[in-house]
N, C-alpha and C positions, 0 to 999 in steps of 0.2 A: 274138537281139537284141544279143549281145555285141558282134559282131563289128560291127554298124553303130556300136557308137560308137568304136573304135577305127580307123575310117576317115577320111581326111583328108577336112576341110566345108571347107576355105576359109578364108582371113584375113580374112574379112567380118567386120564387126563384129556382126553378129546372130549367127555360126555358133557361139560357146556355148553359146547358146539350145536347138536344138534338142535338144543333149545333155544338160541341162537337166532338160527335159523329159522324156526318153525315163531318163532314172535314175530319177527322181521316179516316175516311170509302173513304174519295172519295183521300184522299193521300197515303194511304194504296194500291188501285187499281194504281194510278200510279207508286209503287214499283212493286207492282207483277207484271203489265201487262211491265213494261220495262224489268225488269229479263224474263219473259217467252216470250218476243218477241226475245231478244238476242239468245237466248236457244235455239227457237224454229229455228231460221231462223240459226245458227249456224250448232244445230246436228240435226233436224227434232223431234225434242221430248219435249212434257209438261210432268217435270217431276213432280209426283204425291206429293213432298214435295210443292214444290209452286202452283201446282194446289189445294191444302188441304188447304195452308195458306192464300189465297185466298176467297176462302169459308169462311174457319170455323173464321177469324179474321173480315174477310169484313163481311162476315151477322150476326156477333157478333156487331159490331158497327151497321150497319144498323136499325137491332131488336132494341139493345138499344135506338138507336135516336128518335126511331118510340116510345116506349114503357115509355121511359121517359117523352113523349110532351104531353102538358097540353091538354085538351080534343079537345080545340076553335083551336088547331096549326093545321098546314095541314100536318106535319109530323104524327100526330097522327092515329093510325089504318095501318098503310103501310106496317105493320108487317107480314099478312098473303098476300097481292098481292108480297110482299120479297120471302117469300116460296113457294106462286104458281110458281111465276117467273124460280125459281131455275127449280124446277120440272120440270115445262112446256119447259126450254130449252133443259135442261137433255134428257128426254126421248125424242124430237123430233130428236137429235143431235144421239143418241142411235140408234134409227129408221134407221137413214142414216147409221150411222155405218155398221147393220148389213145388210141394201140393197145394199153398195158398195161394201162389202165384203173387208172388211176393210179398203177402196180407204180413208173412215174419219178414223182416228186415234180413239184408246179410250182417248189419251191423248187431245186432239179435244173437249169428249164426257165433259170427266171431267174438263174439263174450263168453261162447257156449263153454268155446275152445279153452280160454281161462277160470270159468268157471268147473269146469269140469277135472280141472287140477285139485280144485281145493277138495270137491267133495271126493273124488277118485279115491284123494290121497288117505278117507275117512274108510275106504271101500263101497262095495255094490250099491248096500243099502244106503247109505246115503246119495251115493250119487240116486239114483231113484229117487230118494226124499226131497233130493234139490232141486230134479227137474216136476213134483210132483206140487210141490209148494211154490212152486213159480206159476204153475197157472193156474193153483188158486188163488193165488193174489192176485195174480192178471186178473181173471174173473172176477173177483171181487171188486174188484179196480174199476171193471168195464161196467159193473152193473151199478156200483155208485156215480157213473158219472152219466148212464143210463137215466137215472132216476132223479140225480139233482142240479146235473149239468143238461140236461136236454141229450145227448150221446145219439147218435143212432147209428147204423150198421155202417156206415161210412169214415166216421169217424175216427182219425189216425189217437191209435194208444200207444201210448209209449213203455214198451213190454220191459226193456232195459232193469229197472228199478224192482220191478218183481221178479224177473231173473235172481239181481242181484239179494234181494230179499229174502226169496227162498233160499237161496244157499247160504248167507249169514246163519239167516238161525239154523240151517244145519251144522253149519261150523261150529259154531258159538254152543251147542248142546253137548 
């Protein structure tokens, strides 16, 4: 997402806006994903206030950044791949839920939903990369703790944080 603000929008006088917006949106994501990373790895829970403010404040900004940029910007149109994104995390994250028999959290499902903003908003490929880099670090996660924590198959992981981790560094690339 860096790189789109470091691309030339225009001497329109709306074209600040959209960078604006897409800061706020990508500093916004590192309040929420720090608060739901502490939370998560603390009590085992995304609680539904910050997985909603999340959402509803980050694809608020995102929408706007897209929706305010001049036609020629490459932020412009990224509004509806923002929405698939969501969707498409959502319900894949849901899916697992309901084949693990609840082994994913819905607090899990409903991170997916805002997460799935940031990377949509990157397109396809990232979203893919975001949910692909999330459970490698889950896994990596599971097998460290496997190996120096005693872990075994029972043992509740707290997936939150690699969620969120996966999709940072796709953002952040």
């Amino acid at each position: 997402m860096i790189h789109l603000l470091t691309q030339d929008h225009t001497s329109d006088t709306l074209a600040p806006w959209p960078s604006v917006f897409l800061i706020g949106a990508l500093a916004w994501l590192v309040i929420c994903g720090v608060v739901l990373c502490v939370i998560d790895l603390q009590q085992h829970r995304l609680p539904n206030v910050w997985t909603g403010l999340l959402f509803g404040v980050g694809g608020s900004l995102l929408i706007a950044s897209s929706l305010s940029a001049p036609t020629e910007s490459a932020l412009d149109g990224r509004w509806l791949p923002t929405l698939l994104g969501s969707v498409s995390y959502l319900a894949i994250m849901f899916v697992l839920h309901l084949v693990t028999r609840a082994g994913l959290g819905m607090g899990d499902v409903k991170l997916a939903a805002g997460l799935g903003l940031y990377t949509g908003f990157l397109g396809a490929e990232a979203l893919i990369a975001g949910f692909v880099f999330a459970f490698l670090i889950g896994g990596l996660q599971a097998i460290f703790l496997m190996v120096f924590r005693g872990a075994s198959k029972s043992t509740r992981i707290a997936f939150g944080p690699a969620m969120l981790l996966g999709s940072f560094v796709v953002v952040m690339m």
